[in-house]
C-alpha positions in Angstrom: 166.9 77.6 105.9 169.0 77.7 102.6 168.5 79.4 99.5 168.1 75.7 97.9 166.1 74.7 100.4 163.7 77.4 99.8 164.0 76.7 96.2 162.5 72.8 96.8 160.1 74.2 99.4 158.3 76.3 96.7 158.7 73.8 94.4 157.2 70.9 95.8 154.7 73.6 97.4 154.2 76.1 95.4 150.3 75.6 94.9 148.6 77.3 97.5 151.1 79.8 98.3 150.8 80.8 94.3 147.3 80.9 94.9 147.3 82.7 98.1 149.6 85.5 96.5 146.9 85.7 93.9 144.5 86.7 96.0 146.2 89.0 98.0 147.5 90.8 94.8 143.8 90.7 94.2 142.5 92.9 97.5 145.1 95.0 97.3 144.3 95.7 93.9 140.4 96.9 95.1 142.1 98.6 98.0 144.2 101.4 95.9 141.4 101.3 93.7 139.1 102.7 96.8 135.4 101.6 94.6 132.8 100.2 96.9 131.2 98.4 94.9 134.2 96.9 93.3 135.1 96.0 97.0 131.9 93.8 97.7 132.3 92.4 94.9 135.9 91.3 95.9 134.9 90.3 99.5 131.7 88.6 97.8 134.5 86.7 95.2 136.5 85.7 98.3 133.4 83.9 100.5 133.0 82.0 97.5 136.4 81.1 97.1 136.1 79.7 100.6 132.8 77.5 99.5 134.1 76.2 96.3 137.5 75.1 98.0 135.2 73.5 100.5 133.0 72.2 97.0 136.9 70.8 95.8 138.0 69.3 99.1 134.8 66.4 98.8 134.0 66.5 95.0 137.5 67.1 93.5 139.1 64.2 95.6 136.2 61.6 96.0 134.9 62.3 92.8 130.9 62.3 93.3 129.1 65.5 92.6 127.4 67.1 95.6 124.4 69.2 94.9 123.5 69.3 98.6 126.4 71.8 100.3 124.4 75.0 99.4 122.7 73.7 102.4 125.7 73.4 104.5 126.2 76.9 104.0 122.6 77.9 104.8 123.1 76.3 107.6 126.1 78.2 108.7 124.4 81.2 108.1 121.5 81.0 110.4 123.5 79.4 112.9 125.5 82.8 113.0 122.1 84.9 113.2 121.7 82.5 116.3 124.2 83.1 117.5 125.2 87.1 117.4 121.8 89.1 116.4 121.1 91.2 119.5 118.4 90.2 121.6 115.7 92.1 120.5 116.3 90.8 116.8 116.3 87.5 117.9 113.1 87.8 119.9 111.5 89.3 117.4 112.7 86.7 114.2 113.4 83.8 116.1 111.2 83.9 119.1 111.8 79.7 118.9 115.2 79.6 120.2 116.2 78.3 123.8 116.1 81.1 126.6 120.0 80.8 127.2 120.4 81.9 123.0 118.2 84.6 123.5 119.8 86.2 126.2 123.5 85.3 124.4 125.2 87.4 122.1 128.6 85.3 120.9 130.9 87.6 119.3 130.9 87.2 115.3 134.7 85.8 115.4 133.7 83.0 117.0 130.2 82.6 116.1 131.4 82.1 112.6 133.5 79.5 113.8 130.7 77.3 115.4 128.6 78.0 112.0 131.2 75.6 110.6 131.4 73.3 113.1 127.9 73.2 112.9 127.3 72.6 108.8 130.1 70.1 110.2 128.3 67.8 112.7 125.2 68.0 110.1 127.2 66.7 107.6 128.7 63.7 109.6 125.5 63.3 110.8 123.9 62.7 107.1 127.2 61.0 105.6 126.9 58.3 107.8 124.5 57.2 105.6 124.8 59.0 102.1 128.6 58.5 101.4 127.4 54.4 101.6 126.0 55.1 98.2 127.8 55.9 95.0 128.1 58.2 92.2 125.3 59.2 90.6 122.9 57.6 93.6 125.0 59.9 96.1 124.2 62.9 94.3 120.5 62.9 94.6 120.4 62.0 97.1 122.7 65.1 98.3 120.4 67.1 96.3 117.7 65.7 98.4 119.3 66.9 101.7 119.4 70.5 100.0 115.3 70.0 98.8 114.9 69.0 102.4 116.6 72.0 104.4 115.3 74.4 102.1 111.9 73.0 102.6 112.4 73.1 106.3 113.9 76.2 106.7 111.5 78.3 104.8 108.5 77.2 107.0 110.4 76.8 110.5 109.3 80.5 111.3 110.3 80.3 114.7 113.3 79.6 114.2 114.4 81.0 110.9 111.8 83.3 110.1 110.6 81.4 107.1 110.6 83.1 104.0 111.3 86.3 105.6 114.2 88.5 105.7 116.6 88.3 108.7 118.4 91.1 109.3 120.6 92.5 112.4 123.6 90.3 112.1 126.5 92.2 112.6 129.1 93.5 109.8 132.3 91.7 110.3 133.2 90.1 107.0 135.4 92.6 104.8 138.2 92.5 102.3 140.8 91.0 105.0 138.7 88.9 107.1 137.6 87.2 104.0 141.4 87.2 102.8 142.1 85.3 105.8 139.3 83.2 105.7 140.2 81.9 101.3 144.0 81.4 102.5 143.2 79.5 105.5 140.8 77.3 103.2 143.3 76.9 100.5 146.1 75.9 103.0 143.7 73.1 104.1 142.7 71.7 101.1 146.4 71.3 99.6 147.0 69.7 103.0 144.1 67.4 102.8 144.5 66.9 99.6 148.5 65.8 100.0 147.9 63.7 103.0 147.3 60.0 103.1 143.4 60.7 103.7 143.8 62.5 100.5 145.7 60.0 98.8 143.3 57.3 100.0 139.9 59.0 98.8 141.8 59.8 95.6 142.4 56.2 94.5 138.8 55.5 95.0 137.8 57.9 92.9 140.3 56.4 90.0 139.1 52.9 90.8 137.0 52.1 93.8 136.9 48.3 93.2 141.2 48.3 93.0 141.3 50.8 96.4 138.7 48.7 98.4 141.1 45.4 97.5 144.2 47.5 98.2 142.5 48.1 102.0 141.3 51.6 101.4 137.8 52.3 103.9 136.3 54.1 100.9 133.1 55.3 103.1 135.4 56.3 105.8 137.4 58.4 103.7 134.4 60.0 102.0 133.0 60.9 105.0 135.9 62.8 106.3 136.1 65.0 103.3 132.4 64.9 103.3 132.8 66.4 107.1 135.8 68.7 106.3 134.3 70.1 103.1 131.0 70.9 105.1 132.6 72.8 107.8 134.1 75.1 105.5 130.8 75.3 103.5 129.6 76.0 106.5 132.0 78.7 107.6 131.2 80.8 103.8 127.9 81.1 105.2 128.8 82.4 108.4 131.4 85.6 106.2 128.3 85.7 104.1 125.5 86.4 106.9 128.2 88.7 108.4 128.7 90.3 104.9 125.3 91.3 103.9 123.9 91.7 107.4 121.0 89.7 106.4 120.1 86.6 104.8 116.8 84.6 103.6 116.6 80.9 102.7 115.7 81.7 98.7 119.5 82.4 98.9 120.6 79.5 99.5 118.9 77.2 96.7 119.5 76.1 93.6 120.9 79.9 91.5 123.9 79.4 94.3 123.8 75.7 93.5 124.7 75.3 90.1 127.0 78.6 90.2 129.1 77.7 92.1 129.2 74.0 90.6 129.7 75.8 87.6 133.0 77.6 89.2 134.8 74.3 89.9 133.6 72.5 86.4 135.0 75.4 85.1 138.3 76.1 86.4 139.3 72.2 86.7 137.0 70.4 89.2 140.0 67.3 90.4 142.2 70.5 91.0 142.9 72.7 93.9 143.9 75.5 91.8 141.1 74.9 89.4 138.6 75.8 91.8 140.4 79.0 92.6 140.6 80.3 89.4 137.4 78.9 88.3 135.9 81.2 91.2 138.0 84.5 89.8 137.3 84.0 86.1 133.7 83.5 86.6 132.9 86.3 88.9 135.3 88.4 86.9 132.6 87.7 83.7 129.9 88.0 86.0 130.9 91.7 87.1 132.3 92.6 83.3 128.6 91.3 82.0 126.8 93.0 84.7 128.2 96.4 84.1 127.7 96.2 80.4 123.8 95.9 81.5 124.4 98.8 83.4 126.0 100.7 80.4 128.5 103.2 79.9 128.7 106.8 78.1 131.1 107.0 75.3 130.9 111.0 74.9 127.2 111.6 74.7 126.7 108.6 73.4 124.8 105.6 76.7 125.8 102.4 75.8 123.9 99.4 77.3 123.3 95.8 76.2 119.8 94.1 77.0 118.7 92.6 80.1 119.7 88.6 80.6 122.9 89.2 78.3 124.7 88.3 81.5 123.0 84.8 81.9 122.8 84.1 78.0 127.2 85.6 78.4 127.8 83.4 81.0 126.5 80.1 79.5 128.4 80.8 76.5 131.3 81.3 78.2 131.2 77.8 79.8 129.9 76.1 77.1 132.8 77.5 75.4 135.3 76.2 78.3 133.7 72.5 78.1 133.8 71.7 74.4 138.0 73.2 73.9 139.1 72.4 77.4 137.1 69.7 79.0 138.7 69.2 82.2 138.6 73.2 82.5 140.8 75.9 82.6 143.8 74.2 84.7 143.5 71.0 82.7 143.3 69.6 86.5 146.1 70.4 86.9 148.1 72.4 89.8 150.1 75.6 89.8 154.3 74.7 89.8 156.7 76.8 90.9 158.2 79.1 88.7 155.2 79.0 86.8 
């Protein structure tokens, strides 16, 4: 291929490969910097890129709010302590479990995998009937499908072990595998997002009346970003559970909720690069904030600011972002090339 051809390529592309150069400049930033706790919170930064992609895939391009995909990654999670926990842990948490996933251990690879497909059948399972409904209507009653699960899960002891603590899932989620994982997810949104399913769900969320009289299956197409947005949900849950090594339903609710709804308000919710950045500026606030609780010395002198300045910091900060740029950070709008 050309020099000029290039040239158009990145031009007419130039979004997620931007985007994906961003994050790599990212972890290879933490990697010379060789701080562990600077590298969770990079992989931790990178599973949520992942969810919040997944959160822009349905929300950004339908345009109804979803309160309910916290569940979908819940349900990835414990689908991957399922699935790879050895057998003794899964006796002893999940006694509940069929005799043939007791006696299985699937290796985490591709039990994180199935953890998606899993949050994914759920998903077409429920949307069958939810994405029939419409805007504000859709959204409880997605936040009734998280209520639900949460409710569920936290008293399903033989299955999930409640309110307890599962632990024994295996480490596989660092720095690259979640890399891999945001770039993959980011590749698939743009191409969602550019195809004519995209296209399709798009004009309904400008003017559903005009796209159904144009020929547009609105529930249709809702329910295949519905389906496609779950599975990666889904699949942050799986690099989670395989990131902490354990995981409990409490999670899962509504502090992960509204975060990470906050992260795509923030950075530009009807754009695929404002959910990246929205991720990467929060967290970067987040970890600023939380290290000023911690406090620093300055000579002999301990500097510390008071406990809950990173909650009051953080709702300032987007407070801020909504009243002087109300469709966030991006303006909705997506990353050109050159910039």
């Amino acid at each position: 291929m050309d020099k000029v051809s290039w040239r158009s390529l990145l031009q007419l592309h130039g979004t997620p490969i931007v985007l994906s150069l961003l994050l790599i400049i990212i972890v290879l930033g933490t990697a010379a910097a060789q701080s562990s706790s600077l590298d969770r919170t990079t992989v931790d930064l990178l599973i949520r890129v992942v969810f919040v992609v997944g959160l822009y895939i349905f929300i950004g391009n339908s345009g109804v709010v979803s309160f309910g995909h916290t569940a979908f990654m819940m349900l990835g999670a414990y689908a991957t302590g399922w699935q790879d926990c050895c057998s003794m842990t899964k006796s002893f948490f999940m006694p509940g479990l069929p005799q043939f996933m007791l006696d299985t251990t699937v290796p985490p690879p591709i039990a994180t995998i199935v953890s998606g497909l899993f949050a994914a059948l759920f998903a077409l399972l429920i949307g069958a009937v939810i994405m029939r409904l419409s805007g504000i209507v859709a959204s409880i009653a997605t936040f009734a499908i998280l209520m639900v699960l949460n409710v569920v899960y936290s008293n399903w002891d033989s299955l999930t072990a409640g309110t307890s603590t599962m632990t024994g899932i295996p480490a596989f989620t660092d720095r690259w595998i979640a890399l891999l994982a945001a770039v993959v997810a980011i590749f698939c949104a743009y191409l969602y997002q550019i195809s004519r399913f995209g296209l399709m769900l798009r004009t309904s969320r400008e003017d559903e009346v005009a796209a159904k009289a144009s020929g547009v299956d609105v529930i249709r197409q809702r329910l295949i970003a519905f389906v496609l947005s779950a599975f990666f949900a889904g699949l942050a849950g799986g690099l989670y559970a395989h990131f902490l090594g354990t995981i409990t339903v409490n999670a899962f609710f509504l502090d992960l909720t509204f975060i990470t709804l906050a992260m795509l308000v923030v950075g530009g919710m009807n754009s695929l690069c404002g959910a990246v950045l929205g991720v990467i500026s929060i967290s970067a606030l987040i970890e600023a904030l939380r290290q000023l609780e911690r406090g620093f010395d300055i000579g002999s002198i301990a500097i510390a600011v008071p406990g809950g300045t990173q909650e009051i910091g953080l709702g300032v900060a987007m407070i801020l972002v909504l009243i002087f740029r109300q469709r966030g950070i991006t303006d909705n709008k997506e990353i050109t090339w050159p910039l």
